[in-house]
N, C-alpha and C positions, 0 to 999 in steps of 0.2 A: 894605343890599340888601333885606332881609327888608322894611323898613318899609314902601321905596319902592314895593314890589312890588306891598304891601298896602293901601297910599294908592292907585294907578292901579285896581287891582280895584276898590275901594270907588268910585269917582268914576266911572268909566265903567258899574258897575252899575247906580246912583244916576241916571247919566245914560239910560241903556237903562231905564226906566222911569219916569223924565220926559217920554221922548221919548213911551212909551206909554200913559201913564196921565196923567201931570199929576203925581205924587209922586212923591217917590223915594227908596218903600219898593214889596216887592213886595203891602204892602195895597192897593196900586190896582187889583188885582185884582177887590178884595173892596167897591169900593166908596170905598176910603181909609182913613183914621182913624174910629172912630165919633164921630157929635154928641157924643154922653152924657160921653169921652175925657175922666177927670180925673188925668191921668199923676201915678204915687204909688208909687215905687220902694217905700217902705216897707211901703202895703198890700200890696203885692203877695210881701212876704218875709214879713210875717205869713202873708198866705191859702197862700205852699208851707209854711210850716209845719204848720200848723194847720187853713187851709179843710176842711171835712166832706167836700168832693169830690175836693180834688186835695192835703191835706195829706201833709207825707212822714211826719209822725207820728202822726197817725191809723193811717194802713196800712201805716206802717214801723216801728214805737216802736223798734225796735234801733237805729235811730241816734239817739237822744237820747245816746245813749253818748259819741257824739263829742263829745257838748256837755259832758257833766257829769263826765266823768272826767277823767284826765289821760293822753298821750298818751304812747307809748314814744319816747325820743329817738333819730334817726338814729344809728347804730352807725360805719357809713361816711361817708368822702366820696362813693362812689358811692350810698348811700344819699342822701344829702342832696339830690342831684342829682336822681335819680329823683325824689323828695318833691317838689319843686320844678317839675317837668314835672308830674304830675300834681294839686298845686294852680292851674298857671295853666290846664290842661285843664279841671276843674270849674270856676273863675271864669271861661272862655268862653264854656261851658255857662249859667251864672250871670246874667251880664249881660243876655241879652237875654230870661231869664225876667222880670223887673225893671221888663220892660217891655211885657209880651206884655201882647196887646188884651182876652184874656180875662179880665182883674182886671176890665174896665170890661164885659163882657158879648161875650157872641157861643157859638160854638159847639164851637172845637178847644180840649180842655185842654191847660194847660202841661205834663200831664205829656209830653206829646209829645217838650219840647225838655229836660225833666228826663230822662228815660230816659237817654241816653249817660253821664248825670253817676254813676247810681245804682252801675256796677262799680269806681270809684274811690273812693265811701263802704262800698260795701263790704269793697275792700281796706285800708280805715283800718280800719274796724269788729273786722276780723279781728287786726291789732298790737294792738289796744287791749284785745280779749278775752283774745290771746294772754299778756299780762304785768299781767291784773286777777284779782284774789282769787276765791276760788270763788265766794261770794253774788253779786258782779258779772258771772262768766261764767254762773251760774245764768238771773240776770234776761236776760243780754242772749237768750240759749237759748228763755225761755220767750216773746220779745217775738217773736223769728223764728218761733215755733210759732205764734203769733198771726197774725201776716200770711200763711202757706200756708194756715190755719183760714179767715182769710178770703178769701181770694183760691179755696178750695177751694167753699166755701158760693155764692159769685157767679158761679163759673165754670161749675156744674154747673145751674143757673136764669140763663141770660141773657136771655130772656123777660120775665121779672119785675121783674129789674136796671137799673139804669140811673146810668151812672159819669158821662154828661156833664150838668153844671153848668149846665143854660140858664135863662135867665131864668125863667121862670114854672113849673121844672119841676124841682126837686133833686133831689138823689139819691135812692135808693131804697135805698139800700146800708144807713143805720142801721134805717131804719124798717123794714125787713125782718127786721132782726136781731132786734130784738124789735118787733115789730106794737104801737104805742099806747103805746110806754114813749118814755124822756126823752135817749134816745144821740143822736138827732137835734137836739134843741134843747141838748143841752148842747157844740155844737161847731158854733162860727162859720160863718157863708157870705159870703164873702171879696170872690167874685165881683161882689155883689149886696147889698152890707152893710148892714141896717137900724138904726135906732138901738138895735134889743138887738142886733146882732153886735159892734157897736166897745166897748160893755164888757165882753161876752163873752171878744173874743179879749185885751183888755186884761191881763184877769182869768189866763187860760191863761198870758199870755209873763210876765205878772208871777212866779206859781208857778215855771213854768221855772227864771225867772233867778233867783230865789233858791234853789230846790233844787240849778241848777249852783254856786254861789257857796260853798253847807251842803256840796257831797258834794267840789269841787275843795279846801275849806277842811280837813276830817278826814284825822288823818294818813291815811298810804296802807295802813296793816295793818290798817285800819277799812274 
């Protein structure tokens, strides 16, 4: 019942902006797909990671947690369940970042359609601190000290900030941070990727994944 319900919505949507645009997505609003449009699920789960403008671990590093450690296992069945709702809620959230027009340039970040996702990595974040060793719940402490430091510093000069992504205009956010130093080139542009961003952010997921692969491998009283 659910499915069918959800296939007529989707196809009379679909159709209610064919009728008005000619596509049928609501980018007909916007003109359509862009020219430039090189659909790349992949870059585009690099740049939420990673991009300098819209990464979740640039300005979140507490969630790397989720990646590198190991998680508390469901207690309950009612546990499980909840766990279950709440990972197809973030992979709903998920998919159609995957595919947002902003990897290929334009104007609204993804963080827009990431936001609803961030109070359920939060409540992973929180099991996971809950039943990690003190040097673990240290770091993940000083990672969320880090993001209100910056979220405090950018909120107090909006003038001078600037979080959206555009083509010929990046952030403002590291180069502020330190004025002529190297926090800005040393973190990929996703958006807009030049041939130094794709070994850049290479370089980043490689690190990643082997420090999750070193810190999930060490027993757990380490």
């Amino acid at each position: 019942m659910f499915g069918g319900v959800t296939a007529a919505g989707v196809a009379l949507y679909a159709a209610f902006w064919m009728s008005v645009f000619g596509v049928p997505t609501a980018l007909g609003a916007y003109g359509g797909v862009p020219e430039d449009a090189a659909f790349n699920p992949v870059r585009a789960v690099v740049g939420l990671l990673i991009d300098r403008a819209y990464g979740i671990l640039p300005y979140a590093p507490a969630f790397a947690a989720l990646f590198l450690f190991p998680w508390p296992a469901a207690a309950t069945q009612e546990e499980r369940k909840a766990r279950r709702a709440e990972s197809a809620m973030v992979f709903a959230v998920l998919v159609p970042v995957l595919f947002w027009r902003m990897w290929w340039g334009g104007q609204s970040p993804p963080a827009r359609l990431v936001a609803p996702m961030t109070p359920f990595l939060a409540l992973w974040l929180v099991r996971v601190w809950a039943t990690a060793i003190p040097w673990v719940q240290r770091a993940i402490v000083a990672a969320v000290t880090w993001s209100w430091a910056l979220f405090l510093f950018a909120a107090f000069q909006p003038g001078r900030l600037l979080f959206i992504n555009r083509r010929v205009r990046p952030t403002r956010m590291w180069d502020a941070l330190w004025p002529g130093g190297p926090l800005d080139s040393l973190l990929a542009d996703m958006a807009r990727p030049t041939t130094y961003d794709w070994p850049l952010a290479a370089a980043w997921i490689t690190a990643f994944a082997v420090g999750a692969v070193a810190l999930r491998a060490a027993p757990r009283s380490q």
